[in-house]
MARLUM-58382 format. One line per field, with one value per residue (C-alpha): residue number from 1; residue in three letters; chain; x, y, z. Coordinates in Angstrom, 1 decimal, always signed. Layout:
residues N
num <- (NUM_...)
residuo <- (ala_...)
cadena <- (A_...)
east <- (X_...)
north <- (Y_...)
up <- (Z_...)
END
This chain:
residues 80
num <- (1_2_3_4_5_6_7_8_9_10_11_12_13_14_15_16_17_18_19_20_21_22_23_24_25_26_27_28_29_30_31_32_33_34_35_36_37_38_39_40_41_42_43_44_45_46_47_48_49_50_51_52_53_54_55_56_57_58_59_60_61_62_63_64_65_66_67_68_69_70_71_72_73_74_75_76_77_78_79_80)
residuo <- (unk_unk_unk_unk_unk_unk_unk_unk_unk_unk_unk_unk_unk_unk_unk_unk_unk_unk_unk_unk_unk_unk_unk_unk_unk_unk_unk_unk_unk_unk_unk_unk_unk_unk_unk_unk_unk_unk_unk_unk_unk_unk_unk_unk_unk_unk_unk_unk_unk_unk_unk_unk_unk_unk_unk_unk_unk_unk_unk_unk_unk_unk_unk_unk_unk_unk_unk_unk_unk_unk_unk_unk_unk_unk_unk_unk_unk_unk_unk_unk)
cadena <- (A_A_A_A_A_A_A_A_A_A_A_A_A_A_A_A_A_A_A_A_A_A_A_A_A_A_A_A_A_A_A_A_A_A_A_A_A_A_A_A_A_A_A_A_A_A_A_A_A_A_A_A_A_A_A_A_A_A_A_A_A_A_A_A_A_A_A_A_A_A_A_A_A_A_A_A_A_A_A_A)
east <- (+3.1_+0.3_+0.6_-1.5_-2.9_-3.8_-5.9_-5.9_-7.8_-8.8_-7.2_-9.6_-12.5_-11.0_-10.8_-14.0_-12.2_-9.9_-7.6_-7.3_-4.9_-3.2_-1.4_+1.6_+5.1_+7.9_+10.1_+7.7_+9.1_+7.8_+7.8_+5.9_+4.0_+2.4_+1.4_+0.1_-2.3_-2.7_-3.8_-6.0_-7.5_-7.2_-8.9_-6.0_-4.9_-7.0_-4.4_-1.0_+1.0_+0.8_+3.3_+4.5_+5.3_+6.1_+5.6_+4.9_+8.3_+8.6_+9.7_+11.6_+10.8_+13.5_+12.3_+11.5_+8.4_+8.5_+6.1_+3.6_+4.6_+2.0_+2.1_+0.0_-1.1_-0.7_-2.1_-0.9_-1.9_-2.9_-3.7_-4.6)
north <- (+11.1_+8.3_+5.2_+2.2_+0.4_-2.7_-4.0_-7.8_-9.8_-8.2_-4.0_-4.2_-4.5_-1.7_+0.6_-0.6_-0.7_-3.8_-1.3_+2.5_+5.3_+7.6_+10.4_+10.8_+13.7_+12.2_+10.6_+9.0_+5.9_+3.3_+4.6_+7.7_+5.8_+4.5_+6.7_+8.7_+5.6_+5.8_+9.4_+8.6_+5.7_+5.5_+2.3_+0.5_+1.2_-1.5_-4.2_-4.7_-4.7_-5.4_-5.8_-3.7_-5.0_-2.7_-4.6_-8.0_-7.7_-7.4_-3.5_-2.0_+0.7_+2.7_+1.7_+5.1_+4.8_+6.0_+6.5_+4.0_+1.4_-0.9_-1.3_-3.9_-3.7_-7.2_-7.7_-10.9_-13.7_-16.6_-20.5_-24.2)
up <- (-10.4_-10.7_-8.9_-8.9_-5.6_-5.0_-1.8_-0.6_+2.0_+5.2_+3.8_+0.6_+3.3_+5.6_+2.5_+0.5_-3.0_-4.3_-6.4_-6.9_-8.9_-6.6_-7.5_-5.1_-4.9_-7.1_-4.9_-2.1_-0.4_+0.6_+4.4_+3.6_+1.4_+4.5_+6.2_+3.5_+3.7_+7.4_+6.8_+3.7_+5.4_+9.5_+9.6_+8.2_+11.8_+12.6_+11.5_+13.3_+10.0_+6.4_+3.4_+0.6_-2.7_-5.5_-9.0_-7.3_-5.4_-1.6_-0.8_+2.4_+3.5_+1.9_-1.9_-3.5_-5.9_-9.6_-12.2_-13.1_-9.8_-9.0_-5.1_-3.3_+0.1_+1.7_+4.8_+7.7_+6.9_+8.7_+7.8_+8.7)
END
């Protein structure tokens, strides 16, 4: 099944694209979803954690992606 990825802030620089199609097994959480990523992309070792949303909504680990998702790859943030 094809699912879209989305990159932001300091992840889009450790993977040098902002968005990309992936096609993943039916029935991938959100768990194996990363680390399929860590395997894809080891540099995304490199930060201490980052977020999962699937369709612009915050995702546990447990979610199980379908068809056509939209996950974004949100990485710590940090302000002033």
């Amino acid at each position: 099944m094809k699912i879209k990825v989305l990159f932001f802030g300091i992840t889009t620089d450790l993977v040098a694209t902002s968005n990309l199609e992936l096609d993943v097994l039916e029935g991938l959480s959100v768990s194996n979803f990363k680390n399929l990523l860590k395997e894809k992309y080891p540099q995304l070792e490199n930060i201490d954690s980052y977020a999962i949303a699937v369709n612009e909504e915050y995702a546990s680990n447990e979610v199980l992606l379908k068809e056509n998702d939209v996950i974004a790859v949100i990485p710590p943030v940090s302000g002033g």
